[in-house]
Each structure stands twice: as C-alpha cells, then as structure tokens.
C-alpha positions as YAML, in Angstrom:
chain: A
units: angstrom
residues:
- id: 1
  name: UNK
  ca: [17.46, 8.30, 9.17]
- id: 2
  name: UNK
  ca: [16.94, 4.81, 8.54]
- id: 3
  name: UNK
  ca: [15.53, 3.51, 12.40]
- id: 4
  name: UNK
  ca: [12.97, 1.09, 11.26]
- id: 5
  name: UNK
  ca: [12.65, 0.18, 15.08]
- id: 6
  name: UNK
  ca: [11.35, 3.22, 16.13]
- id: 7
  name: UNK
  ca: [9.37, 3.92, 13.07]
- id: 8
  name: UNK
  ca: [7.26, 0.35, 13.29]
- id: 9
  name: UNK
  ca: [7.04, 1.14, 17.10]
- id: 10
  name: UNK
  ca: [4.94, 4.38, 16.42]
- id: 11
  name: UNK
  ca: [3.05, 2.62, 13.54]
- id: 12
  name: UNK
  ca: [2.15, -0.28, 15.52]
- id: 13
  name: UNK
  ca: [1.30, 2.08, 18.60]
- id: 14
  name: UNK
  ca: [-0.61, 4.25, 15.96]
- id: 15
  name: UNK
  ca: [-2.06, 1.29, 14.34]
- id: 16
  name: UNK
  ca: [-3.53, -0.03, 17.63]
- id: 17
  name: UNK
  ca: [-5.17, 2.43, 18.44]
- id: 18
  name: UNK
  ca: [-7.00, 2.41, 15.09]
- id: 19
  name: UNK
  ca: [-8.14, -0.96, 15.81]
- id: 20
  name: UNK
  ca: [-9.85, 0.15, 18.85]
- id: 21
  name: UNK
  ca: [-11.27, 3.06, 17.41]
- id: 22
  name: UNK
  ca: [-12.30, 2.48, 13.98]
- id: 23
  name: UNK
  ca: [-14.63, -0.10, 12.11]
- id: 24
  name: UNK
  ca: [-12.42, -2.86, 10.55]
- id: 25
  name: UNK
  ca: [-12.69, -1.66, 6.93]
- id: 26
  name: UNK
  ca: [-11.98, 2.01, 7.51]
- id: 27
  name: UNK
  ca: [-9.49, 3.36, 5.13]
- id: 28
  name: UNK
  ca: [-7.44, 5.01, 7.92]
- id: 29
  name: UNK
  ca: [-6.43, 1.07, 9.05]
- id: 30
  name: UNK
  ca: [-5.67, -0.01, 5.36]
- id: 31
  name: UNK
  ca: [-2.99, 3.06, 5.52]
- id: 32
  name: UNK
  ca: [-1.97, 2.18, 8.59]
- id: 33
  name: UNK
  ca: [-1.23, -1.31, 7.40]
- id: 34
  name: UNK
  ca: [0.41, 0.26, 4.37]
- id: 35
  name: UNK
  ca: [2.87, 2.76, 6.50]
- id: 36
  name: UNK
  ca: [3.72, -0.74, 8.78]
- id: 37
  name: UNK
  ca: [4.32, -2.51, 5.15]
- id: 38
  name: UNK
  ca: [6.89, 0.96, 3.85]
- id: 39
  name: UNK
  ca: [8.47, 0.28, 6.57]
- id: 40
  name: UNK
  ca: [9.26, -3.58, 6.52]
- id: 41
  name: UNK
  ca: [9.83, -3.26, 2.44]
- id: 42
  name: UNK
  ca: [12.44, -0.74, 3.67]
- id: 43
  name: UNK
  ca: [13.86, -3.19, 5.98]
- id: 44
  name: UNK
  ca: [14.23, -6.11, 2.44]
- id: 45
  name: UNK
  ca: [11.29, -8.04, 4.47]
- id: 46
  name: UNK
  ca: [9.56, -8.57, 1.47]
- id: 47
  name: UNK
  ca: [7.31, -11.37, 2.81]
- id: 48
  name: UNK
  ca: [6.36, -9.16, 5.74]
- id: 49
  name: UNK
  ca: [5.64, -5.99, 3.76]
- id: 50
  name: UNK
  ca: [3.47, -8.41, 1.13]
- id: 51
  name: UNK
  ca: [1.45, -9.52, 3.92]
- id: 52
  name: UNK
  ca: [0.79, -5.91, 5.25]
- id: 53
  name: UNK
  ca: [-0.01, -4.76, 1.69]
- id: 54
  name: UNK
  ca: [-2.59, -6.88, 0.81]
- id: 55
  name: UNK
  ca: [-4.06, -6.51, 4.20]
- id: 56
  name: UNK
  ca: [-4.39, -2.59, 3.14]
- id: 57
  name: UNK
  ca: [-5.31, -3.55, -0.52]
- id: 58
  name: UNK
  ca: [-8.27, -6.01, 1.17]
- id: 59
  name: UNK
  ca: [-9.62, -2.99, 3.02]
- id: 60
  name: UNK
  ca: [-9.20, -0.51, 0.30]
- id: 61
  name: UNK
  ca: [-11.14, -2.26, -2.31]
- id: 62
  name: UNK
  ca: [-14.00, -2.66, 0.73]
- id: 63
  name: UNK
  ca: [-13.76, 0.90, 1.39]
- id: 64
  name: UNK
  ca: [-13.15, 2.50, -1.64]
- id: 65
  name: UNK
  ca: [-14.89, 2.73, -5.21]
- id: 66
  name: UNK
  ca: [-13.07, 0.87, -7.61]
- id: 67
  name: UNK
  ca: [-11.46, 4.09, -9.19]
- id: 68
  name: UNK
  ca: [-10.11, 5.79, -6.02]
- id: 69
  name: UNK
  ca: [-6.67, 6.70, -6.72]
- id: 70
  name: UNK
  ca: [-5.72, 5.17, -3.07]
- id: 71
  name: UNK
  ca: [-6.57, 2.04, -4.30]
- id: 72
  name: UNK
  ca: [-3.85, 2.24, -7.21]
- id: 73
  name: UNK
  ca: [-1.17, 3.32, -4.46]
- id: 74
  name: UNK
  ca: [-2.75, 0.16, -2.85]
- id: 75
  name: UNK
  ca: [-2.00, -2.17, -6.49]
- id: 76
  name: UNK
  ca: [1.45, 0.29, -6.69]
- id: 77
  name: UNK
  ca: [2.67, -0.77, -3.51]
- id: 78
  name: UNK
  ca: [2.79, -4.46, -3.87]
- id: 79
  name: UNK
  ca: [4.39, -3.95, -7.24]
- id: 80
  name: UNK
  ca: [6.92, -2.78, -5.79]
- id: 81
  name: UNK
  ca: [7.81, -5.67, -2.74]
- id: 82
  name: UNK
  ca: [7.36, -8.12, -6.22]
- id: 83
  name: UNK
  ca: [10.03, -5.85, -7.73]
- id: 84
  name: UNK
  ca: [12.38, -5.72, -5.35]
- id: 85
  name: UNK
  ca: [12.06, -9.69, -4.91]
- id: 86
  name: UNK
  ca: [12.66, -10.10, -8.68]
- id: 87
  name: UNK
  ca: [9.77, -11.15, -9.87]
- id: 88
  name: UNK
  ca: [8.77, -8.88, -12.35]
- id: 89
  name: UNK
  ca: [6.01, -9.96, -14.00]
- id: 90
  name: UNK
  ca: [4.19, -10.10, -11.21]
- id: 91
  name: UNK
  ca: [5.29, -6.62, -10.25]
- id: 92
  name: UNK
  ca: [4.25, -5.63, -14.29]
- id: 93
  name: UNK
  ca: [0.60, -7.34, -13.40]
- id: 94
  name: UNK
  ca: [-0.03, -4.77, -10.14]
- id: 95
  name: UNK
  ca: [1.62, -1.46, -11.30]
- id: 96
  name: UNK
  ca: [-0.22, -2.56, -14.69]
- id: 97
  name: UNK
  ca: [-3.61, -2.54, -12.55]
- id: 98
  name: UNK
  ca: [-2.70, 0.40, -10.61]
- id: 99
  name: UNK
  ca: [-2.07, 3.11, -13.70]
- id: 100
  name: UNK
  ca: [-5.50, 1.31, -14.76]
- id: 101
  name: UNK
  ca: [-6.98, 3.42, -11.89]
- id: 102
  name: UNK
  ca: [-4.81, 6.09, -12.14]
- id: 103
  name: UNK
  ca: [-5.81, 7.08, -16.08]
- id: 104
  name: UNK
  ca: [-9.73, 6.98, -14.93]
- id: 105
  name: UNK
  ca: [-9.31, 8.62, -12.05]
- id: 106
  name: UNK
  ca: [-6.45, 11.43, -12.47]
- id: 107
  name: UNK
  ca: [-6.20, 14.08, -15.08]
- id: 108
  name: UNK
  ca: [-4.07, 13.42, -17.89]
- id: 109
  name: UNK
  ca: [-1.16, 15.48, -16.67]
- id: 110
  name: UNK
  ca: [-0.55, 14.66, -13.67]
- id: 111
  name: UNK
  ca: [3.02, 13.17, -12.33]
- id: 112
  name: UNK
  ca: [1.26, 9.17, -11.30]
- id: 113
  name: UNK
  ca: [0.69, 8.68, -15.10]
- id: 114
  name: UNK
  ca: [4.12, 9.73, -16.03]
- id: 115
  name: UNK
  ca: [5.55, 7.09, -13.91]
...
C-alpha cells in the first residue's frame, strides 16, 4: 500500500496510450487525468493534483451533459485538493456544485446525496 511511484507509472503509461488512441475530449482521458490527480492528492501535492483535476473537469464538461453524475465526481474532486489545502470555502463552492448534479441526476436515496 501506499507506492505512489508505481501507481503514477501505470497511470502515466495508461494515460499515454490514451492520448494516442483517443480524441482529446474523450471521457476515458478526463479519468485518466483524474486517477493521475488521486494519486498526487494522495501524495499532499495539492498544486499537482489541482492541475490534473481541472484538466479532467475541462474534458468532462466537453464530453458530458451538464447533469452526468461524472461530472459532479469531476466538481467533488477538486473540493477535496481545496480541502485538504485549507481553503474551505472554495472547497464549499465545488462540492456545493457537485451535489447540484448529483440531486438532478441520482435518485433521492442514493449514498452521493447523503454525503
């Protein structure tokens, strides 16, 4: 547990590949970018993970209708690199927009609206 080296190798050798193979606002690339960003968030480098993130939250809202619950993991994700930097209000203003999404697009009971 815990080897962030080997896991951004594989996503970068993973992501790569994507690159090569896919159109540059396919949502497999935006996850990509978001698995890369995980993994530097887990690491505390906040600045890195906040660049990845918004690099899958640029593709997503190409890809994506504006309701797709991807989209509000997209909004959910930076939220969380702004709260674990301490800003919180700007980490309010994303998970804010993200359960946005998540009320139109999931039913009411399910576990992303409880959260």
């Amino acid at each position: 547990m815990g080897d962030y080296s080997k896991a951004l190798e594989f996503y970068e050798k993973a992501h790569q590949i994507y690159e090569k193979a896919l159109p540059p606002n396919h949502p497999h690339l935006a996850t990509s970018y978001s698995n890369i960003g995980q993994v530097y968030n887990n690491m505390s480098d906040y600045s890195k993970a906040l660049e990845l993130y918004e690099k899958d939250l640029e593709i997503t809202k190409k890809a994506l209708p504006s309701n797709h619950p991807d989209l509000a993991t997209s909004y959910n994700n930076i939220g969380l690199v702004y709260n674990n930097m301490g800003d919180y209000s700007k980490a309010l203003e994303f998970y804010e927009k993200a359960h946005q999404i998540y009320e139109k697009a999931l039913p009411p009971n399910h576990p992303h609206l409880a959260t």
